[in-house]
C-alpha positions, 0 to 999 in steps of 0.5 A: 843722140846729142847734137855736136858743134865742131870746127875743122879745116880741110888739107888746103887750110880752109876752115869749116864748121857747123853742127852734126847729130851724133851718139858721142863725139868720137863718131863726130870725129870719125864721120869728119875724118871720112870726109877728109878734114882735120878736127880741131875741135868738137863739143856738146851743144848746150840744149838747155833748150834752144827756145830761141830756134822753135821761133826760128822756124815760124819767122822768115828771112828778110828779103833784104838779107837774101838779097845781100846774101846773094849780090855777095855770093855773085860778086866772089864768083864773078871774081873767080873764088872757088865755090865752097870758099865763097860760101865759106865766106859767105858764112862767116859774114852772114849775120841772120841765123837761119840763113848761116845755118842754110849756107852751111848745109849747102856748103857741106852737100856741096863738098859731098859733091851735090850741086848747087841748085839741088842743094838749094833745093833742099832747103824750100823753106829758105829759097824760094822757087824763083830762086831755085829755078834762076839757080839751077838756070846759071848753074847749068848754063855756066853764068850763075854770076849773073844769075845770082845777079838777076836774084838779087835785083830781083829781090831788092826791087820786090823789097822796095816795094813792100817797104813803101807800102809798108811805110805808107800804111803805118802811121794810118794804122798806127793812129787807128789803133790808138782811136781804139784804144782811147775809145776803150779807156774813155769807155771803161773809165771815164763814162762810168763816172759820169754815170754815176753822177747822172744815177746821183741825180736821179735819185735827187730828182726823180721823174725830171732827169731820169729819162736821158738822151737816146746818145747818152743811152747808147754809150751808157750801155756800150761802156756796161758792155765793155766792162761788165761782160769782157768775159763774152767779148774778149774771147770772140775777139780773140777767137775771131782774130785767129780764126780770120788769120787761119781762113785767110792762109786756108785753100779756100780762104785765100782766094776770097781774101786776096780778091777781096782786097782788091776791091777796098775803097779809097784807092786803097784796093788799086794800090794793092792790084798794082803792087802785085802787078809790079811783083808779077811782071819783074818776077815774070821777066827775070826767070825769061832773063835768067834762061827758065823755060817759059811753062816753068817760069809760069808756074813760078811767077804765079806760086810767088806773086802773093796773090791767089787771083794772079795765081790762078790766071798764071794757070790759065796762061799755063795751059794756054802755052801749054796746048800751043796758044799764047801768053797774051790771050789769057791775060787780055780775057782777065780784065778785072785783074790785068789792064788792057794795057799788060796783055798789048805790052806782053802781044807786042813782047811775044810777037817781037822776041823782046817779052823780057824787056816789055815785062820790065817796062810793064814792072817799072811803070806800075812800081811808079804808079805804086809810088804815086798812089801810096804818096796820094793815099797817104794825103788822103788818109792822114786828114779821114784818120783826123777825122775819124778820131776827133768825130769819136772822142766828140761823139762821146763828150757830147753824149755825156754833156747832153743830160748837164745841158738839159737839166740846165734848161729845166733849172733855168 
């Protein structure tokens, strides 16, 4: 069976195409026609082999892009386009790969009569479930314009957020990895040269130089580590980095990495609870907004809050609701993860019918504390990373400067 690209158009004119798996063209066609298009054209894909789509699988859509994806699809429905023309268009203009080709099976399940939302819903590697749910939610209540809407703000405003982080984390990162790599090539290339004249000097001096100073010892032996048994440390390295990336993705990992994240110094641990406090309460207001039942849109705020702790304390608010109490009771009881302040805004929002509004409020206060603190943290970091670097490079030069100092003194 080979897999076969075709290009058709249905009787009203509107084009269609994709990719179909077959034992030969004629039955791509015939399979067409049974659908009710007209085929304009049908070939063999070229599968020299498509390493390109093996990486596809492992790399995720960029939430900027589904957030374009879906203010456009909510604009031409809004606008009365038909469904599979919006898609159609949506196709065409789409630019990420994977997202094409997700649009186009959901065009296709939708001309064989599937739904929206169950289309999407065979597709959980591309739409997550808040997504769905909010989907489903405007699908069947006749306002998935606004649905769609609600999405994408959704998703521009948890995009924002990473990105400020993301942005205020890499020049700190940036230059730590260049202090490691400098310590590695002074290490490697430039202390054994200076070992070699202290070794120099010895032999001519035998008994007044040879003892050297305890620093000097030290780097000796780290740079005789470095380059003389790589073999040893070099795949501890690289075993270690992939086996703490596999813990922190397993069941029993995660829950620890995420908790241990929150309690990093340099405010670096605060930062990281009110992003996620932020991603929770907007993700949490906009499945309410969008008409999700409320034990669905706990579940979902919890499975997409990024964070294991926020996870579990969304089930412990799922079999509060669940058994007839409230969602503030759980909330307030987790000190350590919820301020006092979310479980009285979220009291205040139950007791008032106004939960959506007070979850907003809640989502906007802390995405202003996030930019705060990033902007603090930045100040903060830039002069302990000057820091860190200079005290390394110096360390280094005078561990090797110490020997000429003494043998100076017992010269003079």
């Amino acid at each position: 069976m080979s897999t076969y690209a075709f290009r058709a158009v249905d009787v009203a004119g509107v084009p269609s195409r994709g990719e179909m798996d077959a034992a030969s063209k004629g039955q791509v066609t015939e399979q067409l026609r049974e659908r009710g298009l007209i085929v304009l054209d049908v070939s063999e894909t070229n599968e020299a082999f498509r390493l390109e789509q093996v990486f596809d699988r492992f790399r995720s859509i960029k939430a900027r892009d589904m957030a374009i994806f879906s203010r456009q699809f909510a604009t031409l429905i809004d606008s009365g386009m038909p469904m599979l023309r919006s898609l159609h268009t949506l196709e065409d203009q789409t630019e990420d790969e994977r997202l094409r080709d997700a649009i186009t099976g959901i065009r296709q399940d939708v001309e064989a009569g599937s739904s929206l939302a169950d289309a999407m819903e065979r597709r959980p590697q591309i739409f997550d479930p808040m997504f769905r749910a909010m989907v489903r939610s405007g699908e069947s209540s006749g306002r998935l314009d606004e649905a769609l809407d609600r999405v994408a703000f959704q998703l521009e405003k948890l995009d924002a957020l990473r990105r400020q982080i993301r942005s205020a984390m890499m020049y700190p990162a940036f230059v730590f990895v260049l202090a490691i790599v400098i310590l590695l090539v002074v290490v490697a290339f430039i202390v054994p040269v200076f070992a070699g004249i202290f070794k120099e000097i010895a032999d001519d001096t035998p008994g007044e130089s040879a003892d050297l100073p305890f620093l000097t010892q030290t780097i000796m032996s780290f740079s005789n580590f470095i380059t003389g048994s790589w073999f040893v440390w070099l795949p501890l390295l690289i075993g270690g980095t992939v086996g703490f990336f596999q813990w922190k993705k397993s069941e029993w990992g995660r829950p620890q990495w995420d908790a241990a994240k929150l309690k990093i110094p340099v405010h670096i641990g605060d930062v990281i609870q009110k992003a996620a406090l932020a991603r929770w309460s907007r993700t949490f207001a906009g499945t309410v907004a969008s008409g999700v039942p409320l034990l669905q849109s706990i579940k979902i705020t919890g499975q997409t809050s990024g964070n294991a702790m926020i996870e579990q304390a969304m089930d412990d608010v799922y079999d509060s609701v669940r058994s007839g109490g409230t969602i503030a009771h759980p909330i307030e009881k987790n000190e350590s993860l919820f301020p006092p302040m979310v479980g009285h805004m979220v009291t205040v929002g139950e007791e008032t019918g106004q939960l959506e509004q007070m979850l907003t409020k809640i989502a906007d206060f802390y995405e202003t504390e996030v930019d705060a603190k990033v902007k603090a943290l930045t100040s903060l970091l830039e002069p302990l990373m000057i820091v860190f670097v200079g005290g390394m490079v110096g360390v280094i030069v005078i561990a090797m400067y110490l020997p000429i100092f003494s043998l100076y003194d017992k010269i003079r």
